[in-house]
C-alpha positions in Angstrom: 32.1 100.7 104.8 34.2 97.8 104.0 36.1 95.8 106.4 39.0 94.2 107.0 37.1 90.7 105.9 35.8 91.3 102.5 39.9 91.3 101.8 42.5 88.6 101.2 44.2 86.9 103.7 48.0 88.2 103.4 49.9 85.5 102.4 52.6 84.0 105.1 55.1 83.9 102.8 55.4 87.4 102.3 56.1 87.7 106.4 57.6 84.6 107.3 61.9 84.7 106.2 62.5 88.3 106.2 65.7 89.9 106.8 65.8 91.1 110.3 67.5 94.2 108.2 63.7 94.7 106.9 61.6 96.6 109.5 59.1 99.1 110.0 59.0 102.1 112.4 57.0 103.8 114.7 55.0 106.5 113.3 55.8 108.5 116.3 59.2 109.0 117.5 60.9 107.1 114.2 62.6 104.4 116.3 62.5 100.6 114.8 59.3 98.1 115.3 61.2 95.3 115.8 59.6 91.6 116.0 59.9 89.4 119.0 61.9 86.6 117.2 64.6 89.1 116.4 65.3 91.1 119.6 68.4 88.4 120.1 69.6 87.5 123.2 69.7 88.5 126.8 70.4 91.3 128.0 69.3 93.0 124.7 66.4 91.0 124.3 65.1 92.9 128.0 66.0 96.6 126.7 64.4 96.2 123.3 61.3 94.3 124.2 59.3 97.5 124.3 60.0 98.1 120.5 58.2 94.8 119.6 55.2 95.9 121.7 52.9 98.0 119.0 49.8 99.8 118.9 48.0 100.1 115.6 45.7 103.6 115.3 43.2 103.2 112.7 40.0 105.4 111.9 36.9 103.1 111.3 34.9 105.8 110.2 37.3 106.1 106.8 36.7 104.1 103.7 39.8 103.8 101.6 38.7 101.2 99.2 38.1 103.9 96.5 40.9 106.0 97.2 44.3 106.0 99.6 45.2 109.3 101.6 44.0 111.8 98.8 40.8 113.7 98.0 39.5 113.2 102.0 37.1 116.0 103.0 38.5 119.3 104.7 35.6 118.7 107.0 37.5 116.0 109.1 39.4 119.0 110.7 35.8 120.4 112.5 35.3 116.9 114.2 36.9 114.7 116.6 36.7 111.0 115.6 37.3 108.2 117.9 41.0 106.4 116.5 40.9 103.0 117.4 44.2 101.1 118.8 44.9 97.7 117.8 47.7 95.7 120.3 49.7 94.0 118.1 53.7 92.4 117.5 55.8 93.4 114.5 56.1 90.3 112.0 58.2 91.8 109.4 58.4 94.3 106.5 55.1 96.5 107.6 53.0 93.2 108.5 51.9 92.9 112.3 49.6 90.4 113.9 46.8 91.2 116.3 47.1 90.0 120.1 44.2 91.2 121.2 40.5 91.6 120.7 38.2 90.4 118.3 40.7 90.7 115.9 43.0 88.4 117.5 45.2 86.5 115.7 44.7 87.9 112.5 47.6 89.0 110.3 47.4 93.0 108.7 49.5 95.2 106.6 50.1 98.6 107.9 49.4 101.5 105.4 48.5 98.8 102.5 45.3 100.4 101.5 45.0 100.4 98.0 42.1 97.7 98.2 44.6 94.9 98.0 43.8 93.2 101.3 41.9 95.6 104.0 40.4 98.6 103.5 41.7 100.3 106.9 45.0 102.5 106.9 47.3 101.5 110.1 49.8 103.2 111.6 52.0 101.7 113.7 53.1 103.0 117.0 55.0 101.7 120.0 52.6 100.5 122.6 55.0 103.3 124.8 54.3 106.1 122.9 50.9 105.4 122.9 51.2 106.1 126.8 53.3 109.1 126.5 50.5 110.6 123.6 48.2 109.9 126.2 49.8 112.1 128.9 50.6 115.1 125.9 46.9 114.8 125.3 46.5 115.3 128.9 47.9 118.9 129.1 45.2 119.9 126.4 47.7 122.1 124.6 45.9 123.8 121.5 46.6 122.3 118.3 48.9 125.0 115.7 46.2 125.9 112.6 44.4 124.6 110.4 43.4 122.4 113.6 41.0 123.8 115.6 41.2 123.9 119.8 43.3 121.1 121.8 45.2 118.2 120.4 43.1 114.8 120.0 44.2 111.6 118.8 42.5 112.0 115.8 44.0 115.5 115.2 47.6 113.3 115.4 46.4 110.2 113.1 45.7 113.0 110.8 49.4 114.5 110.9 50.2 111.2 110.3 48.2 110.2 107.4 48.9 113.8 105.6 52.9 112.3 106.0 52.4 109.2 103.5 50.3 111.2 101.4 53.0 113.5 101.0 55.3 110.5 100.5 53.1 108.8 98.3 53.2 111.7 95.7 56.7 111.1 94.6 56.6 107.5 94.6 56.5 105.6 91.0 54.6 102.9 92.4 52.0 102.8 95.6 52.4 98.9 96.4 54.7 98.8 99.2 54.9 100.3 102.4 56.1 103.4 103.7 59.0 103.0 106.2 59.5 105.9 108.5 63.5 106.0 107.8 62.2 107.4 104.2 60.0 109.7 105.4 61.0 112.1 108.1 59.3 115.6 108.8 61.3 118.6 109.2 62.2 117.9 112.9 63.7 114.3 111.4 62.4 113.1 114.7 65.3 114.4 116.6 67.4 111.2 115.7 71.0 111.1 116.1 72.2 108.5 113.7 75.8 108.6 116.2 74.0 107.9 119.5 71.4 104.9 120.4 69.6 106.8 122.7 65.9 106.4 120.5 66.4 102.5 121.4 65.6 103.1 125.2 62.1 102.7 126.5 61.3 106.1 127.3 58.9 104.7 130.2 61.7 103.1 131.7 62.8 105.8 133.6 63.5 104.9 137.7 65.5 106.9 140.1 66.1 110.1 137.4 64.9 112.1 140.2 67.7 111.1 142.6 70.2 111.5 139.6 68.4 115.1 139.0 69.0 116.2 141.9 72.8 115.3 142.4 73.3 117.7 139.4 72.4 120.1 141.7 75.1 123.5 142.6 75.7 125.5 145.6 73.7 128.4 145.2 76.6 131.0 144.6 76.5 134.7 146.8 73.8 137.1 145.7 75.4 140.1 147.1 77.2 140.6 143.6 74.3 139.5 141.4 71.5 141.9 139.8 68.6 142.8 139.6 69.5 144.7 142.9 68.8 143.1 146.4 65.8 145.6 147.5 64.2 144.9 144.3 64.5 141.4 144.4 63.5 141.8 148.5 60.2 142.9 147.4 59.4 140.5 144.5 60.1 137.7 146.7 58.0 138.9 149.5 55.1 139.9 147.2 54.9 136.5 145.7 56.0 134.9 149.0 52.7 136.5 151.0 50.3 135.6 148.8 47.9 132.5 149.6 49.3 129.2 148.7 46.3 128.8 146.2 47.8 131.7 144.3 51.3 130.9 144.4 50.1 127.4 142.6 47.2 129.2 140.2 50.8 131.6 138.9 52.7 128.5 138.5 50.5 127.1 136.8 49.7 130.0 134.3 53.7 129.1 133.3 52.8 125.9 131.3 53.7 125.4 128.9 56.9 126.6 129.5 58.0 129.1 126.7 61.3 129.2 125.8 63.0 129.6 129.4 66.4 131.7 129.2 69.5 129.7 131.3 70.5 132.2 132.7 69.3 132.7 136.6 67.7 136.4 137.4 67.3 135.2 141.3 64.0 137.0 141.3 62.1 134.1 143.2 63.8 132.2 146.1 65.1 128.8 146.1 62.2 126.8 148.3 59.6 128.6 145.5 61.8 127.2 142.1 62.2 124.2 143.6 58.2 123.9 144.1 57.8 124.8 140.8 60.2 121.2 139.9 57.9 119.5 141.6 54.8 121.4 139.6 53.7 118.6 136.9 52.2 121.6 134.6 56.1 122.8 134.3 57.5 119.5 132.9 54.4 117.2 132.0 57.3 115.0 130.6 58.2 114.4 133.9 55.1 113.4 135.2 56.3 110.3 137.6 59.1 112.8 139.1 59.6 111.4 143.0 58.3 115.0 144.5 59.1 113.0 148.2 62.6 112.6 147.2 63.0 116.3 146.1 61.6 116.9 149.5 63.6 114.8 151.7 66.9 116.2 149.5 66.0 119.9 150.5 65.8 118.8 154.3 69.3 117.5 154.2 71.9 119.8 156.5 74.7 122.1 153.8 74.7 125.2 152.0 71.6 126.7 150.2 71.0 124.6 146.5 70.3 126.4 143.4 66.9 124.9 142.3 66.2 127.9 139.9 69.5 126.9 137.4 68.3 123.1 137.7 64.5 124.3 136.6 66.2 126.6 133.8 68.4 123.9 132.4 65.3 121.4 132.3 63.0 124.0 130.6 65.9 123.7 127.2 64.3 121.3 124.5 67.7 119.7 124.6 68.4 119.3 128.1 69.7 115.6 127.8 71.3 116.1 124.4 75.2 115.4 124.2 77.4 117.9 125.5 74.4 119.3 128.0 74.8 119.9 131.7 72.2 116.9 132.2 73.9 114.8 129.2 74.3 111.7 131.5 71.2 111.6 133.5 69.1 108.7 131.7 69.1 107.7 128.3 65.4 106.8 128.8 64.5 110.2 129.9 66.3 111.3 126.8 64.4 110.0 124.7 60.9 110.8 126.6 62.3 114.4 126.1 63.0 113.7 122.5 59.4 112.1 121.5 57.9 115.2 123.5 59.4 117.5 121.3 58.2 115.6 118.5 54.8 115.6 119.0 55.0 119.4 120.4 56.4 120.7 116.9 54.0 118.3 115.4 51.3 120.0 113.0 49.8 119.4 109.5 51.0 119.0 106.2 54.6 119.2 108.4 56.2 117.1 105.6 55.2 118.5 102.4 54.9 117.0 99.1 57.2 117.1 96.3 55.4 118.3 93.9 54.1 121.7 96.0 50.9 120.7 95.5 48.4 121.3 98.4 47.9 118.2 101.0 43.9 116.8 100.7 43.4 118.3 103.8 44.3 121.7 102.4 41.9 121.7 99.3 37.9 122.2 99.7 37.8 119.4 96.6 40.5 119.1 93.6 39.6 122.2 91.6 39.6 124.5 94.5 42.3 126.6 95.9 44.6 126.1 99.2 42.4 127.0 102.4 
């Protein structure tokens, strides 16, 4: 295979100067890749230094300098292959420069593949999402078909490359880079061009549980609700006199949570939903909730808390979205929500070509048909 050496050097002056207008994006959850030397001043120098901190995902075992994103083999989709993750800082236009490694120092192009410089395709990806892919990977949900079994970096870089192939096909001309704000999937990353909340570090996230948990109601008087007391009565106690191993093995059978209806059936009682809170496999997004702070809350002295709306109203894709109960919670956990959703409703050939012609990954070679 070739590497990144048997390629020109990319010339400074096609980095150094840029507009601070002319940036690239992450290829995860769409938000800018901004440079160091443009973050401006305190404080918003602080809250945007995360976006300057990038990860570039390459596969090694890929030779593009014959071809760029079309014609791979359908094969790729029966094996994992190991991605490999580059730290680097944004420069400008799609260039980024490698802190790390044995690479250090040295200046690349993201998705410039076409033989002009490197032979690699990059995609760029905020160091932060990396982390968050890395706890999605974690839950070893089961990749949506043609994939087969659980979700694997790999599996994503693919979703990703099959995005600028389907890009590429309507573009006159393959020499410059794709920028993410060009090329959204269906989803359109769940941006809302009237808010800012994409341009908070979504690992930035300290104290939500406290604020959580002052959205919490009084739980209102069952006496009036349905399904009827003696049938609720014996569901609880059922559930409730089963070993402690169980009770966890049946919360855990929940995740992932399906779509959850808001609306409280007061089926379980309130010390078992708010357990399930603090169950990671409910809201793997929320994997550093305080559980000792939900704790300590339930001890306090006051009228029974309704823990069962509070789980309901997390369990709704847009929980933290504008004009939601949670609305003002964090922006930061807004947008951990919002790149979780992302990568759940992520799946191949998501964004499809202009032309309706099958994706590479779709066709056994170019004469056959769609798989």
């Amino acid at each position: 295979m070739a590497t990144i050496w048997q390629f020109d050097e990319i010339p400074e002056c096609f980095y150094r100067g840029a507009s601070e207008e002319v940036i690239t994006a992450c290829n995860i959850c769409g938000a800018p890749l901004n440079s160091p030397n443009e973050l401006g001043s305190e404080p918003t120098r602080t809250a945007l230094y995360w976006t300057s901190r990038a990860i570039l995902l390459s596969d090694d075992s890929l030779d593009f300098t014959t071809t760029f994103l079309e014609g791979l083999p359908v094969e790729l989709l029966a094996r994992d292959r190991a991605i490999t993750r580059l730290p680097a800082e944004p420069l400008a236009w799609s260039c980024f420069r490698i802190t790390d490694g044995d690479r250090k120092g040295k200046v690349i192009a993201a998705n410039f593949a076409d033989g002009d410089w490197h032979a690699e395709v990059y995609f760029p990806v905020h160091e932060a999402c990396v982390q968050i892919i890395d706890r999605f990977l974690d839950t070893g949900l089961t990749a949506p078909p043609p994939f087969v079994g659980q979700w694997t970096m790999s599996k994503i870089w693919d979703v990703l490359r099959l995005r600028v192939e389907a890009d590429k096909s309507h573009r006159e001309t393959s020499y410059y880079p794709v920028g993410l704000y060009e090329l959204y999937p269906p989803h359109g990353y769940y941006i809302d061009r009237e808010d800012r909340h994409c341009l908070h570090n979504p690992l930035d996230t300290d104290r939500y549980t406290s604020k959580l948990l002052e959205h919490l109601t009084v739980l209102p008087d069952l006496r009036s609700g349905s399904p009827p007391e003696r049938a609720v009565a014996r569901l609880r106690q059922g559930f409730e006199k089963l070993p402690r191993e169980l009770q966890d093995k049946i919360i855990d059978c929940m995740a992932p949570l399906n779509p959850v209806p808001i609306a409280c059936n007061r089926t379980l009682s309130p010390a078992t939903w708010r357990r399930m809170l603090c169950h990671r496999s409910c809201f793997p997004f929320l994997w550093d909730i305080d559980i000792s702070a939900i704790d300590a809350y339930a001890d306090r002295e006051g009228p029974a808390l309704d823990y069962e709306l509070l789980f309901r109203q997390l369990a709704q894709p847009d929980v933290f979205n504008k004009g939601q109960p949670l609305q003002d919670i964090s922006h930061a956990l807004h947008n951990r929500r919002r790149i979780w959703r992302v990568l759940q409703n992520m799946r191949a050939g998501d964004t499809p070509r202009e032309d309706n012609l099958p994706l590479s990954i779709f066709r056994r070679d170019e004469g056959s048909q769609e798989l």
